[in-house]
C-alpha positions in Angstrom: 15.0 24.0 32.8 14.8 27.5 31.7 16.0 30.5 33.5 14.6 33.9 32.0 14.1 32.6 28.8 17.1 30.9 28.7 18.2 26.9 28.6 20.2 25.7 31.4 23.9 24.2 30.7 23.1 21.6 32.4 19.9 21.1 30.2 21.8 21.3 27.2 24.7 18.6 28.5 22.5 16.2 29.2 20.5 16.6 26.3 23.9 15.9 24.3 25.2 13.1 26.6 21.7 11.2 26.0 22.0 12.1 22.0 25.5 10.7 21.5 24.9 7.5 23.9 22.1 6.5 21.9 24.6 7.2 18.6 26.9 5.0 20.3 24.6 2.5 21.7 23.5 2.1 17.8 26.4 2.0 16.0 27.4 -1.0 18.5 24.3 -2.4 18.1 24.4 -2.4 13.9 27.9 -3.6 14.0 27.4 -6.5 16.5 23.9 -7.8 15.5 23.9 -10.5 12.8 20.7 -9.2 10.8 18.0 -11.8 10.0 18.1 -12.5 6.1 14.9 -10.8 5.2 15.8 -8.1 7.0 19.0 -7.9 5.2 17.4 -8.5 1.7 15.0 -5.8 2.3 17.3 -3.0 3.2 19.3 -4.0 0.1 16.3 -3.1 -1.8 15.9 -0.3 -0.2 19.5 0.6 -1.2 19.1 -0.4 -4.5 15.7 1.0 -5.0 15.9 4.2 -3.3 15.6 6.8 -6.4 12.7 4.4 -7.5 10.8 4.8 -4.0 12.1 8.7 -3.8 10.3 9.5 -7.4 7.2 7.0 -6.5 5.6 7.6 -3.2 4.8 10.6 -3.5 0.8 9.1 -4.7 1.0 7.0 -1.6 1.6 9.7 0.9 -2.4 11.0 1.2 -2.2 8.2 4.1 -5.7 6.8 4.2 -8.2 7.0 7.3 -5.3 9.0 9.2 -7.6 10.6 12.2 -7.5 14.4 12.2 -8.6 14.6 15.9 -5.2 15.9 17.9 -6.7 14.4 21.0 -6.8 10.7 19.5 -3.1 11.1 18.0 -1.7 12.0 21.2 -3.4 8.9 22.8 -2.7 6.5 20.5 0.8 7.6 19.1 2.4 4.0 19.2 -0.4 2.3 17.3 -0.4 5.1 14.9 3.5 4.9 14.5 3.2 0.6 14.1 0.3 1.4 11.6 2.5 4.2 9.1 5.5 2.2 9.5 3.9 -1.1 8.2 2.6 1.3 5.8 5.5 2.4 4.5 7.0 -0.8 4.4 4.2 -1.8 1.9 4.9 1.5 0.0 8.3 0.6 -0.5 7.4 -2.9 -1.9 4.9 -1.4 -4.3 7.8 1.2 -5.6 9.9 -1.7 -6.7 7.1 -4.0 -7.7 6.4 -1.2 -10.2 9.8 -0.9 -11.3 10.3 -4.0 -12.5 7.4 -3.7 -14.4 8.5 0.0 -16.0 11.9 -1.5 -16.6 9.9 -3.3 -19.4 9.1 0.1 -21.2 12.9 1.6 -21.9 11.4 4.9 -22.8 9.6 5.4 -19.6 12.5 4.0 -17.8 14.6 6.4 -19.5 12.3 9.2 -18.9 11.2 8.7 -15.1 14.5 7.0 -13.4 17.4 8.2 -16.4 18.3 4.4 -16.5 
């Protein structure tokens, strides 16, 4: 791959021939794919939420019992990644749970989310 310090063309094509086929392969994949409804419904949230969730996670993000050892990260990096991401699904349903609940208090509204 490297040559005194230096990436190889070839490297560097097929690093962008593998980038832009998975662009392509998800694009066709988001356009063709029918998306279950409560998929759908929750990335509608997310849309609709999203200054909500920006402003609010930022207590959630001290990820409890995340393992500092570097050894046990690399060797369980999938469980880790299916663990934050169910996580941060949760996160984001917190966020707009307590929305709806400071859209009660106008002045709070107001003052955290301008609305």
């Amino acid at each position: 791959y490297f040559i005194s310090g230096h990436t190889s063309i070839s490297n560097v094509v097929i690093k962008f021939l593998s980038t832009l086929s998975m662009i392509v392969c998800l694009y066709t994949l988001c356009t063709s794919f029918s998306w279950h409804t409560k998929i759908e419904k929750y990335f509608k949230m997310l849309g609709r939420e999203s200054l909500v969730i920006y402003i609010l996670h930022w207590g959630f993000t001290a990820i409890p019992g995340i393992i500092s050892n570097a050894s046990i990260l690399a060797k369980y990096q999938l469980l880790i990644f299916m663990l934050i991401s169910l996580y941060t699904v949760v996160v984001c349903y917190i966020c707009s749970y307590i929305h709806q609940y400071v859209k009660k208090l106008p002045l709070v509204n107001m003052l955290l989310f301008g609305r």
